[in-house]
DSSP file (Angstrom, degrees, kcal/mol; ACC not computed):
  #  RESIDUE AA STRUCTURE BP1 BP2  ACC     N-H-->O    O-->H-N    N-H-->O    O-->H-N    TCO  KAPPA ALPHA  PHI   PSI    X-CA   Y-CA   Z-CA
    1    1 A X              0   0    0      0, 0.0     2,-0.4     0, 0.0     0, 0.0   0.000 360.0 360.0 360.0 135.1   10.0    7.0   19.9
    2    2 A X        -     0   0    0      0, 0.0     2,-0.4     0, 0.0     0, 0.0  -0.663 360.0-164.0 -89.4 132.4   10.4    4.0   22.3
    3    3 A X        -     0   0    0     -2,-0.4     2,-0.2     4,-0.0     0, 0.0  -0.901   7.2-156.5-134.0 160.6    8.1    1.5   22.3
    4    4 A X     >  -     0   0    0     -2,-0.4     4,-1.4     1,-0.0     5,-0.1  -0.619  41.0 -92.1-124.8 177.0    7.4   -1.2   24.6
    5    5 A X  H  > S+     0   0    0      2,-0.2     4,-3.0    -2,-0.2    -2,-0.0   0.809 122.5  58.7 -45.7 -61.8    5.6   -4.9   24.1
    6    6 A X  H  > S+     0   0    0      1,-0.2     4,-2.1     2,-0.2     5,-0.4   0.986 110.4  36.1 -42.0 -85.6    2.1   -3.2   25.1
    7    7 A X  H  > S+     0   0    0      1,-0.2     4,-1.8     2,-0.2     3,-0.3   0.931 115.7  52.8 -59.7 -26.2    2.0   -0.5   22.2
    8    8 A X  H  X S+     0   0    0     -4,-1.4     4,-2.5     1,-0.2    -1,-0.2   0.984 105.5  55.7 -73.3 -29.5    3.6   -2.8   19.7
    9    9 A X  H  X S+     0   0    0     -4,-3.0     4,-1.3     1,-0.2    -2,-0.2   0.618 110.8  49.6 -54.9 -21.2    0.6   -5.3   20.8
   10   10 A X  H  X S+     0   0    0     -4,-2.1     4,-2.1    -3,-0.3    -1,-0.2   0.647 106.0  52.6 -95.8  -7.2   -1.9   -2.3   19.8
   11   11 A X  H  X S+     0   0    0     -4,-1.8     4,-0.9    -5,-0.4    -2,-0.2   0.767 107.6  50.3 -78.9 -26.5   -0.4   -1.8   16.7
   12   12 A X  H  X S+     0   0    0     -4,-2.5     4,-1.3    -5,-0.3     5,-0.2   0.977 116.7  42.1 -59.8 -52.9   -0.9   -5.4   15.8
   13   13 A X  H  < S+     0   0    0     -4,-1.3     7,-0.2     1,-0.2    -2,-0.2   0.880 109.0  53.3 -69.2 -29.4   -4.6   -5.4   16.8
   14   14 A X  H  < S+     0   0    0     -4,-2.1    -1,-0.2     1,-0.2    -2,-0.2   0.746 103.9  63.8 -78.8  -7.6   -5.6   -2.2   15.3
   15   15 A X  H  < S+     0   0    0     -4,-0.9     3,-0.2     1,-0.2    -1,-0.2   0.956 117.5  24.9 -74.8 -34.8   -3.9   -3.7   11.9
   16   16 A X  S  < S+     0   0    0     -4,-1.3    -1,-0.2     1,-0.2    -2,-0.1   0.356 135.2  34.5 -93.7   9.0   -6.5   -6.5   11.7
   17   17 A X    >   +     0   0    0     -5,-0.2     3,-1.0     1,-0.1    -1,-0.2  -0.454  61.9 156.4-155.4  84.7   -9.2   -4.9   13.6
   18   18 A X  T 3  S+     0   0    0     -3,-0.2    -1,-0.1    35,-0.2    -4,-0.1   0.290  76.0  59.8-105.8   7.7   -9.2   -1.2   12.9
   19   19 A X  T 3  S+     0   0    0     -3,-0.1     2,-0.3     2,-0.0    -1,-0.2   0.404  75.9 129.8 -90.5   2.1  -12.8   -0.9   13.8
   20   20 A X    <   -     0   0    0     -3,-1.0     5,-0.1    -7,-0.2    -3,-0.1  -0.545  65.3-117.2 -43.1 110.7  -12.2   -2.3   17.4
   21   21 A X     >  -     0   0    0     -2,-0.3     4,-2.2     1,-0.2     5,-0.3   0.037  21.6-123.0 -60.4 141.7  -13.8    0.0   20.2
   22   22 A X  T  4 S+     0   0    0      2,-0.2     4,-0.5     3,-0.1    -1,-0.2   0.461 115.6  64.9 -83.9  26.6  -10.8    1.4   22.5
   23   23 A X  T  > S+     0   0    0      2,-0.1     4,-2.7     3,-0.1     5,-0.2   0.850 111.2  35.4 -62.1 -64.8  -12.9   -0.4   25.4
   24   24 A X  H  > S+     0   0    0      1,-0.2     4,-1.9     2,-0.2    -2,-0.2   0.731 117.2  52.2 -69.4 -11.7  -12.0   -3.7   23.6
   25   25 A X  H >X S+     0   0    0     -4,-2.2     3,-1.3     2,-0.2     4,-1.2   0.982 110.2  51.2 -56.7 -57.4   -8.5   -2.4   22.5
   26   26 A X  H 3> S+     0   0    0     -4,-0.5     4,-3.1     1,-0.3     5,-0.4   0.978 122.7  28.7 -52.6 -57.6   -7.9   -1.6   26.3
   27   27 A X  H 3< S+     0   0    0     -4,-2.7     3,-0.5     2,-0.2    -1,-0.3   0.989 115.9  63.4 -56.0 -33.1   -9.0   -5.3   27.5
   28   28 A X  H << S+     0   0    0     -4,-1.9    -1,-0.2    -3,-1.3    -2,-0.2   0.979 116.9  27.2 -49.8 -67.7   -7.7   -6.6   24.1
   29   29 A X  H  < S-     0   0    0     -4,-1.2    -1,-0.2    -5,-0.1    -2,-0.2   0.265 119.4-107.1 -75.4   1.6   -3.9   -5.4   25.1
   30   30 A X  S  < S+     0   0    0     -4,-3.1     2,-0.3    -3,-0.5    -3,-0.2   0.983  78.1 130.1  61.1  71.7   -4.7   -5.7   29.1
   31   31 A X        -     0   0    0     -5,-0.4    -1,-0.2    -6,-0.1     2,-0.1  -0.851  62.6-119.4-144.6 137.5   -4.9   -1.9   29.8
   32   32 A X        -     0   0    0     -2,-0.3     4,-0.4    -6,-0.1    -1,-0.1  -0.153  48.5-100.3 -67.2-158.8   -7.7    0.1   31.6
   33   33 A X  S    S+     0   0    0      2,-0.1     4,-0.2     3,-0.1    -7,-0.1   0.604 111.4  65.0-111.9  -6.6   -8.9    2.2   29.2
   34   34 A X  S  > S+     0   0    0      2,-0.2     4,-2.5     3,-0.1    -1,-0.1   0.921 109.5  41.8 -58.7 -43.9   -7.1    5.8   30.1
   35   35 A X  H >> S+     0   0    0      1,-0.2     2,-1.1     2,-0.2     4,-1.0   0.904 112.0  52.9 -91.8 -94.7   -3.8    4.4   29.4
   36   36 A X  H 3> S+     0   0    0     -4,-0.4     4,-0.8     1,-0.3    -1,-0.2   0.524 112.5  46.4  14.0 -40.9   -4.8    2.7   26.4
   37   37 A X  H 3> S+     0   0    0     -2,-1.1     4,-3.6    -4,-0.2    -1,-0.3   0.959 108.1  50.4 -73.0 -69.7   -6.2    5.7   25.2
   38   38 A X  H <X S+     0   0    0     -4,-2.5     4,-2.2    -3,-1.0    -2,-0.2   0.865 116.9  53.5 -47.7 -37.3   -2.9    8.3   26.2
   39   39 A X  H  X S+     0   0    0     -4,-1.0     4,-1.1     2,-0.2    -1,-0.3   0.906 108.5  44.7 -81.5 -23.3   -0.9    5.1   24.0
   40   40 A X  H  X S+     0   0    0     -4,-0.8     4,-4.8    -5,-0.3     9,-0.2   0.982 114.3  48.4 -52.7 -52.4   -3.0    5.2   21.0
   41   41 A X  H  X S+     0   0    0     -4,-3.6     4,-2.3     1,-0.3    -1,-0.2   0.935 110.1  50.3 -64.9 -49.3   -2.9    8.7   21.0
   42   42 A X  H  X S+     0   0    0     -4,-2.2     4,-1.6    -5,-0.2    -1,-0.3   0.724 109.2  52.2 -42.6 -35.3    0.7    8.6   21.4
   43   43 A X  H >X>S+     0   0    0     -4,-1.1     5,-1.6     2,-0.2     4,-1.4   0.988 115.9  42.1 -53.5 -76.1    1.0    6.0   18.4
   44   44 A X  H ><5S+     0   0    0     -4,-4.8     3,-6.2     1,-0.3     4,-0.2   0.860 109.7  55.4 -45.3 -68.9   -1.1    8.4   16.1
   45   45 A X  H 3<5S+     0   0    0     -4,-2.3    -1,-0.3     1,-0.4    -2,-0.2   0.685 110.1  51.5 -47.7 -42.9    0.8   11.8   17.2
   46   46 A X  H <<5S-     0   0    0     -4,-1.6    -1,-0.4    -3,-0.9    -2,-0.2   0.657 116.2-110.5 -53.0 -23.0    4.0   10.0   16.2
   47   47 A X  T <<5S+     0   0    0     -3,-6.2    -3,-0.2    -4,-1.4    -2,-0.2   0.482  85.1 122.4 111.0 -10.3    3.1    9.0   12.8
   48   48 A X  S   <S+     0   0    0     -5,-1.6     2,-0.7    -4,-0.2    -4,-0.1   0.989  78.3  41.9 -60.3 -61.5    3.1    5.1   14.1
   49   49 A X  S    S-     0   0    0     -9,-0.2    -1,-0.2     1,-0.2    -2,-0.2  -0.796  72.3-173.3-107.3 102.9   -0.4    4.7   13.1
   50   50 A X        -     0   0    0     -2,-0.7     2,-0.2     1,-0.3    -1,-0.2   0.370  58.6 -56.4-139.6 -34.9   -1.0    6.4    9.5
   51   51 A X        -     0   0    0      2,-0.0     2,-0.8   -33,-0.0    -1,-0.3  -0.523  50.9 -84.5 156.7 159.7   -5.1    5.9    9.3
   52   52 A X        -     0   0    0     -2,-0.2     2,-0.2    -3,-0.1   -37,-0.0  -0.792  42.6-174.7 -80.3  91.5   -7.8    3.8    9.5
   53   53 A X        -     0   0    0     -2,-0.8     2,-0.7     1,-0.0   -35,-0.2  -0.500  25.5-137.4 -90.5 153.9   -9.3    1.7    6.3
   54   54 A X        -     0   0    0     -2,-0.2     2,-0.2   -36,-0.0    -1,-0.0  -0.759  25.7-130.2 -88.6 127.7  -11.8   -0.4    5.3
   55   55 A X        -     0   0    0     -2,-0.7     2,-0.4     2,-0.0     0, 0.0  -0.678  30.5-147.3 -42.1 132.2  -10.7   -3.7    2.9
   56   56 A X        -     0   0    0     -2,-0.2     2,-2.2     4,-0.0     3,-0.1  -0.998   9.3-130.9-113.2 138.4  -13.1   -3.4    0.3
   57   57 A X    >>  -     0   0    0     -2,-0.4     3,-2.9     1,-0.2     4,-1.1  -0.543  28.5-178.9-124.5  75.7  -13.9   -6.2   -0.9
   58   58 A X  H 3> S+     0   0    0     -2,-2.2     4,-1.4     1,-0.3    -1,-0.2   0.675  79.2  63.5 -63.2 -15.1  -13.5   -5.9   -5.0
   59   59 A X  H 34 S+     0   0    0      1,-0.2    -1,-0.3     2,-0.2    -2,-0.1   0.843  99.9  50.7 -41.8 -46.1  -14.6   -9.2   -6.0
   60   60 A X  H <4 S+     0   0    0     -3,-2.9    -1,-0.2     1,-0.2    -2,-0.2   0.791 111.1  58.8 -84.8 -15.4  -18.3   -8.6   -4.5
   61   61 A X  H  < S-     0   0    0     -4,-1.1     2,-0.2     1,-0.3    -1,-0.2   0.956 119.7 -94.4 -49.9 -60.7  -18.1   -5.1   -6.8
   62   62 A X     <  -     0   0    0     -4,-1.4    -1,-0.3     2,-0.0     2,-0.2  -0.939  55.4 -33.7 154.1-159.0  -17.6   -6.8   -9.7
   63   63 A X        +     0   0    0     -2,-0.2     2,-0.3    -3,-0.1    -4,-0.1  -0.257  55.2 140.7 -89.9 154.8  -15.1   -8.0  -12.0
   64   64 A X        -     0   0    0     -2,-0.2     2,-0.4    -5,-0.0    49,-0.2  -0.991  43.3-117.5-163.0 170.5  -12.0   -6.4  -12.6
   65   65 A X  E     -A  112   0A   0     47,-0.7    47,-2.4    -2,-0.3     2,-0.4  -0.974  12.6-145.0-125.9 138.6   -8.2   -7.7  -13.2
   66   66 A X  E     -A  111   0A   0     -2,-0.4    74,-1.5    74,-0.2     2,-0.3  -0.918  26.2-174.7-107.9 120.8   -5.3   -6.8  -10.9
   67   67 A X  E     -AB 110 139A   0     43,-2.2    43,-1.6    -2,-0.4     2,-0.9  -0.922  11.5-152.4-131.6 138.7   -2.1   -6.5  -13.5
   68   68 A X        -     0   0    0     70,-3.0     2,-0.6    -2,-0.3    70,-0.3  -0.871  16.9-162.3-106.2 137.5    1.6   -5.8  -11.9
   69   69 A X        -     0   0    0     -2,-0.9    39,-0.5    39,-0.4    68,-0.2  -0.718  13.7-145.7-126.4 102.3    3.3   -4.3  -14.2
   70   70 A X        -     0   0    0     -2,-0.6    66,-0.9    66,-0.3     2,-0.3  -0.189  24.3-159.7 -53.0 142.1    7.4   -3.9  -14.4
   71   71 A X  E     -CD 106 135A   0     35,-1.1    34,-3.0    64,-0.2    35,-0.9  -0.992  26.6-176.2-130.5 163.9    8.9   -0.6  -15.9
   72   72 A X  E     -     0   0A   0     62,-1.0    61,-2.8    -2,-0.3    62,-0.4  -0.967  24.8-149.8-127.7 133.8   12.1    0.8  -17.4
   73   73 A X  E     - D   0 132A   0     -2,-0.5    59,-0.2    59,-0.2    60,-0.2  -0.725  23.0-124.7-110.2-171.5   11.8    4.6  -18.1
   74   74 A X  S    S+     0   0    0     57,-0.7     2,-0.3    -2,-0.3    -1,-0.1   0.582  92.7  55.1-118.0 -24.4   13.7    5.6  -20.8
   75   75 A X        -     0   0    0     56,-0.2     2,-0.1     5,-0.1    58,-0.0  -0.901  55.4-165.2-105.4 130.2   15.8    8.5  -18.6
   76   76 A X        +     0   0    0     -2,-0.3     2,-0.3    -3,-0.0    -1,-0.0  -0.486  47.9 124.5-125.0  74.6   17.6    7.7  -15.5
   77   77 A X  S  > S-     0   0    0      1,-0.1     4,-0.9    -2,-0.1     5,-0.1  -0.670  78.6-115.4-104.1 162.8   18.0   11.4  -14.4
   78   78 A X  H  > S+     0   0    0     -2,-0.3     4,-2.0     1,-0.2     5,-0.1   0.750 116.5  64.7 -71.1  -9.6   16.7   12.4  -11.1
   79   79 A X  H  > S+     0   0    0      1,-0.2     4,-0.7     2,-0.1    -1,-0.2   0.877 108.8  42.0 -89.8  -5.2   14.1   14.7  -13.3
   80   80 A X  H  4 S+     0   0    0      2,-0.2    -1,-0.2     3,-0.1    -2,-0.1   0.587 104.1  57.1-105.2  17.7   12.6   11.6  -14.7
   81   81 A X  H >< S+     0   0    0     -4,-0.9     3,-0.6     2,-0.1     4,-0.3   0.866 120.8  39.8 -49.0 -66.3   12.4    9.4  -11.6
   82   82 A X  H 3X S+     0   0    0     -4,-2.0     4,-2.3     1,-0.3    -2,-0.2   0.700 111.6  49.9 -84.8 -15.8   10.4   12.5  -10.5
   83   83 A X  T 3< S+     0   0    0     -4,-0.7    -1,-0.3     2,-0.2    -3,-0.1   0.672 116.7  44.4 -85.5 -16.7    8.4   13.4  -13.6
   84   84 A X  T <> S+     0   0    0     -3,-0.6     4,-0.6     2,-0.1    -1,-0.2   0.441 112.5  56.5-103.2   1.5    7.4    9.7  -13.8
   85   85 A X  H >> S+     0   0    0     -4,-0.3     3,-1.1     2,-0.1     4,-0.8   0.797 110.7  44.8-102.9-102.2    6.8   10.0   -9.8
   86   86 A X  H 3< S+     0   0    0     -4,-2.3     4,-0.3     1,-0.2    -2,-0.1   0.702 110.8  50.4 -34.7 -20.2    4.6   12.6  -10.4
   87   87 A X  H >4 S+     0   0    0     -5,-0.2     3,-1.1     2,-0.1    -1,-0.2   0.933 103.8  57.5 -73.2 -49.5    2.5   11.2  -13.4
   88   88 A X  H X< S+     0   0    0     -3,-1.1     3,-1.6    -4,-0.6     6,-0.3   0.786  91.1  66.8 -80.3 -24.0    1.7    8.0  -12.0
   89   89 A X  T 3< S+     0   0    0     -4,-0.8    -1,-0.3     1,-0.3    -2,-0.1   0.643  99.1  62.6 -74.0 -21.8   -0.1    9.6   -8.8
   90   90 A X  T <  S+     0   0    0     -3,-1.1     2,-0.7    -4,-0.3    -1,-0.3   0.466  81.9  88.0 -64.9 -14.7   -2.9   10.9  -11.7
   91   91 A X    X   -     0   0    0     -3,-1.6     3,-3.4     1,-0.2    -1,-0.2  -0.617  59.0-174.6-102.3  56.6   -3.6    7.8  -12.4
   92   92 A X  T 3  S+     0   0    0     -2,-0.7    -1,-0.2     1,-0.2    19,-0.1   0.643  89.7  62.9 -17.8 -63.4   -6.7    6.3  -10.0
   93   93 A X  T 3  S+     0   0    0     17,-0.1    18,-2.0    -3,-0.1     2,-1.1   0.714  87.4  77.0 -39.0 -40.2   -6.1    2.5  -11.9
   94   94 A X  E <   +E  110   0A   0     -3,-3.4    16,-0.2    -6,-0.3    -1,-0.1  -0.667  62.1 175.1 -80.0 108.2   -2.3    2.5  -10.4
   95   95 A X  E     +     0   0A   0     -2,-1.1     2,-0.3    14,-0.9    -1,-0.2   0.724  65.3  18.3 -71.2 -19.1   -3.3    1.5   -6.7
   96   96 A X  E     -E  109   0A   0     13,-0.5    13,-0.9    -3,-0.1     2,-0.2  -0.979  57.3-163.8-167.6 159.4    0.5    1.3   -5.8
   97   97 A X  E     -E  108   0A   0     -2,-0.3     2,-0.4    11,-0.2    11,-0.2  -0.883   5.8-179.0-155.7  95.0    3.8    2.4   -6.9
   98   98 A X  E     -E  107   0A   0      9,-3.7     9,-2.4    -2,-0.2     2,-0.3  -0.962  19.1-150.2-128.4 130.5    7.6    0.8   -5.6
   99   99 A X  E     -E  106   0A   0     -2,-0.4     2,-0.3     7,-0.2     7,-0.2  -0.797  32.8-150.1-102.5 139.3   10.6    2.5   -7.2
  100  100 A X        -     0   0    0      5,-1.6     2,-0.5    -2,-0.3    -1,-0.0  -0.802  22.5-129.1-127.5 161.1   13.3   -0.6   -7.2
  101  101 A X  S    S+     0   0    0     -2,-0.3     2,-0.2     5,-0.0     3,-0.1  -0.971  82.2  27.9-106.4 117.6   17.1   -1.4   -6.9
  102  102 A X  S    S-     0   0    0     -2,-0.5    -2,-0.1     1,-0.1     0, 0.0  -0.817 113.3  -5.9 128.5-155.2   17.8   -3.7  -10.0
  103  103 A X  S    S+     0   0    0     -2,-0.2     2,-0.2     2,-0.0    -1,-0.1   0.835 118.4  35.9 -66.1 -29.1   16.6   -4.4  -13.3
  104  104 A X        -     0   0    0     -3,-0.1   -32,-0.2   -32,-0.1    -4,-0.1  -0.547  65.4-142.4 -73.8 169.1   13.6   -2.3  -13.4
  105  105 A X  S    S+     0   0    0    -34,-3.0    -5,-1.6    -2,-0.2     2,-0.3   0.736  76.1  17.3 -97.2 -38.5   12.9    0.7  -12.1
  106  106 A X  E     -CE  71  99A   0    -35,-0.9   -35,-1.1    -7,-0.2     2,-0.5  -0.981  50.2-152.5-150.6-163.8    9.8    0.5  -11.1
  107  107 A X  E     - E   0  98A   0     -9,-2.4    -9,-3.7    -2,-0.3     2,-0.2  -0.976  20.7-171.8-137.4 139.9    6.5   -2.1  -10.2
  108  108 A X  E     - E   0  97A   0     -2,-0.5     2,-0.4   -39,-0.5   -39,-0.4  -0.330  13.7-158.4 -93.4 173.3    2.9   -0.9  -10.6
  109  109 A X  E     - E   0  96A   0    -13,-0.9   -14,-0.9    -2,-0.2   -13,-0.5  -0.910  20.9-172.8-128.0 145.8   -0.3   -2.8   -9.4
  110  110 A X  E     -AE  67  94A   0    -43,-1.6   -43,-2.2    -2,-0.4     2,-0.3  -0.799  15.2-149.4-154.2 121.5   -3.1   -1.4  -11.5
  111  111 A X  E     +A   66   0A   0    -18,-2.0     2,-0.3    -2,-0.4   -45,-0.2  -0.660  28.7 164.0 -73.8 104.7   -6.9   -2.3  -10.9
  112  112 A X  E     -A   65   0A   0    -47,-2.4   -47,-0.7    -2,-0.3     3,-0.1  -0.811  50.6-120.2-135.6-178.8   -9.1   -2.3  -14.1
  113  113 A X  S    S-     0   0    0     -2,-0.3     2,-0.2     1,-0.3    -1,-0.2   0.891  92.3 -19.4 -86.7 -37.2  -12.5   -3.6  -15.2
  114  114 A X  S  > S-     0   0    0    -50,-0.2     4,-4.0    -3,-0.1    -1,-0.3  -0.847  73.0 -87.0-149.8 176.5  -10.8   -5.8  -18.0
  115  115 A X  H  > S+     0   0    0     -2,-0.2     4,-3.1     2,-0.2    -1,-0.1   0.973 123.2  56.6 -46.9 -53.6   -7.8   -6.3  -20.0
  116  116 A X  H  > S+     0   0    0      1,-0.3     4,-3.0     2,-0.2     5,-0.2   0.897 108.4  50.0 -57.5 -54.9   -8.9   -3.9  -22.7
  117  117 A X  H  > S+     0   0    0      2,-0.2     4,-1.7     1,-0.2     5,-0.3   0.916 108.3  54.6 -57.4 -42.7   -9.2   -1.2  -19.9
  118  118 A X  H  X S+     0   0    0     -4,-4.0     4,-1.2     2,-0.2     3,-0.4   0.968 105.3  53.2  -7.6 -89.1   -5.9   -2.3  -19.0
  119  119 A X  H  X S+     0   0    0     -4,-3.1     4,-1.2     1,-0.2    -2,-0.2   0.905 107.9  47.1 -17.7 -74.0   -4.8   -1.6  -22.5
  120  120 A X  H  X S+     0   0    0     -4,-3.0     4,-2.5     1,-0.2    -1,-0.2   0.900 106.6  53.9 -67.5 -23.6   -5.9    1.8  -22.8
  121  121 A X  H  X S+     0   0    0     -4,-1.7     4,-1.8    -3,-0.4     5,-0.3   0.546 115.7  43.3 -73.4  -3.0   -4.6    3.1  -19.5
  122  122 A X  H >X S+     0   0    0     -4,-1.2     3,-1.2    -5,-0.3     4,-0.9   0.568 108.0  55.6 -97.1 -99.3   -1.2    1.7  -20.7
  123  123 A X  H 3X S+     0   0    0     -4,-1.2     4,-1.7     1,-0.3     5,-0.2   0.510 112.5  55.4  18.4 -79.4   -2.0    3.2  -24.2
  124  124 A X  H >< S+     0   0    0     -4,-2.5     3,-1.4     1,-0.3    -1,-0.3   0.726 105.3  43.6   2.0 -90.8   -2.3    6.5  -21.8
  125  125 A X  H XX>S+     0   0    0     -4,-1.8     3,-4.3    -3,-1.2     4,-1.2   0.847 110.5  55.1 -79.6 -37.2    0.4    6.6  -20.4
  126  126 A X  H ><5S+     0   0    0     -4,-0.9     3,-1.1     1,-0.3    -1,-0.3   0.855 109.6  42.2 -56.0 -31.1    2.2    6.0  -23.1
  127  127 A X  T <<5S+     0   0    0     -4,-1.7    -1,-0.3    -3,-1.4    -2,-0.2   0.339 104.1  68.5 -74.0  11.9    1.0    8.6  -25.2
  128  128 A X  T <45S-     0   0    0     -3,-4.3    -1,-0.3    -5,-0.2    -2,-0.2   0.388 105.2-127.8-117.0  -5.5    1.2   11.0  -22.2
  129  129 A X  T <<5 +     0   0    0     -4,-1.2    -3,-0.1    -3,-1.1    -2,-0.1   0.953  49.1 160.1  56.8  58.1    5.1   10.6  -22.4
  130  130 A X      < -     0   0    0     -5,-0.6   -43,-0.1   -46,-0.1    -1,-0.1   0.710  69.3 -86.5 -74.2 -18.3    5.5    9.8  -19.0
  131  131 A X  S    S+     0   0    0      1,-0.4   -57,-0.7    -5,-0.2   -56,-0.2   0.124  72.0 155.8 123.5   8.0    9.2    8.2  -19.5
  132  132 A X  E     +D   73   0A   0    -59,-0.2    -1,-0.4     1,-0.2   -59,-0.2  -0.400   5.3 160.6 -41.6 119.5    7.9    4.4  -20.5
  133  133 A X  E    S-     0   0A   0    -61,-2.8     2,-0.2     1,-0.3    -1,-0.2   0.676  74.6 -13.3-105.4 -49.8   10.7    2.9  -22.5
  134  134 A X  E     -     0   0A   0    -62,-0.4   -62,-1.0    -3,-0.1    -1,-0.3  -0.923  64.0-172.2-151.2 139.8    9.6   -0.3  -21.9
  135  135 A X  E     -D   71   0A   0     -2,-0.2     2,-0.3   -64,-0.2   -64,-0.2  -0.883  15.3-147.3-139.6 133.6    6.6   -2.5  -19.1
  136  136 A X        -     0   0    0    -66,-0.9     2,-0.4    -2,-0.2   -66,-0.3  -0.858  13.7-140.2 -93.2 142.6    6.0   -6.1  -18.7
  137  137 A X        +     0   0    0     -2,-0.3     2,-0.4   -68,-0.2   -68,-0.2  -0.564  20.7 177.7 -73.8 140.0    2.6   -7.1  -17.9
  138  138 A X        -     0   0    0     -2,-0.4   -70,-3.0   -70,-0.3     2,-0.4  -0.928  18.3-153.8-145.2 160.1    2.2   -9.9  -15.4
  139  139 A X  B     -B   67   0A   0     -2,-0.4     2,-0.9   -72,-0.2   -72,-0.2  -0.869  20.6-120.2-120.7 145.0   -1.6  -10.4  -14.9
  140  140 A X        -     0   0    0    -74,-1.5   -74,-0.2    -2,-0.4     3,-0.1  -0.702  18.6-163.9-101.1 135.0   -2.5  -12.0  -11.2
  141  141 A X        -     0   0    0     -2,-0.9     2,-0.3     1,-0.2    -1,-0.2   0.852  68.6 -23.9 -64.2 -49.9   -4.3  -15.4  -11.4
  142  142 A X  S    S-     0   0    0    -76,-0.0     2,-0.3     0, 0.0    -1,-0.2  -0.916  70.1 -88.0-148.5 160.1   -5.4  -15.2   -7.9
  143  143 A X        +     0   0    0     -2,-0.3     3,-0.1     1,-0.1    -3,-0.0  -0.901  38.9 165.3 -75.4 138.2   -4.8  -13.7   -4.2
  144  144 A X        -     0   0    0      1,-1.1     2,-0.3    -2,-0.3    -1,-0.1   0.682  68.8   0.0-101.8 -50.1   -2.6  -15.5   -2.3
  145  145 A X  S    S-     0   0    0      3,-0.0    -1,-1.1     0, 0.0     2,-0.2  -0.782  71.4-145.4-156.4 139.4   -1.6  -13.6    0.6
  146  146 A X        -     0   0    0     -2,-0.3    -3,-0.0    -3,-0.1     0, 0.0  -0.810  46.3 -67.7-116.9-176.2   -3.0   -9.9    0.8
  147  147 A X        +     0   0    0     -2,-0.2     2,-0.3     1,-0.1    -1,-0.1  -0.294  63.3 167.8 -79.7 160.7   -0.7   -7.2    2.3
  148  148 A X        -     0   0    0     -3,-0.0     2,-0.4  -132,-0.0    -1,-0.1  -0.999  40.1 -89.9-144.1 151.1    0.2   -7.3    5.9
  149  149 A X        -     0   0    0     -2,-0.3     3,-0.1  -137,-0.1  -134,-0.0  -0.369  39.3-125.8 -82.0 148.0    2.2   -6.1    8.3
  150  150 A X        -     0   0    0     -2,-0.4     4,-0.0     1,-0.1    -1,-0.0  -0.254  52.9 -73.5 -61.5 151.8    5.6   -7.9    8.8
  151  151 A X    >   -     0   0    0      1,-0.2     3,-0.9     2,-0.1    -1,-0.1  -0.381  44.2-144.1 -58.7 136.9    6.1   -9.0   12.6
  152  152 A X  T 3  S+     0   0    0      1,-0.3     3,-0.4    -3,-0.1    -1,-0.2   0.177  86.6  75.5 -72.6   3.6    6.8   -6.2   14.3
  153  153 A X  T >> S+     0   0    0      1,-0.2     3,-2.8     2,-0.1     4,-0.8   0.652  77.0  85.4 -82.2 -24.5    9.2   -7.4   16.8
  154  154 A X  T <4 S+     0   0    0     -3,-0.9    -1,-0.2     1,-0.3    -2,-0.1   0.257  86.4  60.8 -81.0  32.5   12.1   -7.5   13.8
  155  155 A X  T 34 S+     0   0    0     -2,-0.6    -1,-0.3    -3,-0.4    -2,-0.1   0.062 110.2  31.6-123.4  17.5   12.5   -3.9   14.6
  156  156 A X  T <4        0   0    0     -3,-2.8    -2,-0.2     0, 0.0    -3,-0.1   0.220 360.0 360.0-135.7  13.4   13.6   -4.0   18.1
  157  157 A X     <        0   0    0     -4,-0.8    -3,-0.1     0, 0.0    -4,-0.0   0.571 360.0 360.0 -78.0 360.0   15.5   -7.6   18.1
């Protein structure tokens, strides 16, 4: 799909402001609001635009620790890439999941109330014989940066 300056400019706004009305998209991106509409739609129907979420905002929830966690699985077959692929998606605590090129295999993020809940979903998995050979903890201090999308122009330069 070809995209022009105008749809990449609504994918930028609906990424920080995905509760925007498409009146204020249209004026936002300097559109009436037909054509605005017919590019949105266009967006979605391609797959550009994947859904609409809320931040939630876990701090005001309560407390919890955000842990990243390095792994090595113990097989490096394609059935336990996938068996360990499949495991982890059971697991509500793993918010995210990135299979890597290098010395691990893969990086976790995992969301708990405390360490000790930490602990036992690791416990879990291990005893659930997902292919853990060995996980480093790293425990996040702070937020720095939360995710965003990268400029979008460095796909058409």
């Amino acid at each position: 799909m070809r995209l022009d300056a105008r749809d990449l400019e609504i994918l930028r706004v609906l990424a920080d402001e995905g509760r925007i009305t498409k009146a204020q998209l249209a004026t936002r991106v300097g559109l009436s609001a037909s054509p605005c509409w017919e590019r949105l739609k266009r967006l979605e129907e391609a797959g550009l635009i994947e859904g609409y979420h809320a931040r939630i905002s876990l701090k005001k929830l309560g407390p919890h620790v955000t842990v990243f966690v390095a792994v090595e699985l113990a097989d490096h077959t394609p059935a336990s890439f996938r068996a360990f692929e499949d495991s982890v998606q059971h697991y509500g605590e793993v918010t995210a999941c990135w299979a890597l090129g290098g010395g691990f295999d893969y990086l976790m993020q995992i969301v708990t109330r405390d360490i000790d809940a930490y602990q036992r979903l690791i416990d879990q998995m291990l005893e659930a014989r997902i292919g853990l050979a060995r996980y480093f903890t790293y425990i996040v201090t702070k937020p720095v940066k939360s995710p965003r999308l990268p400029p979008l122009d460095m796909f058409f330069e």
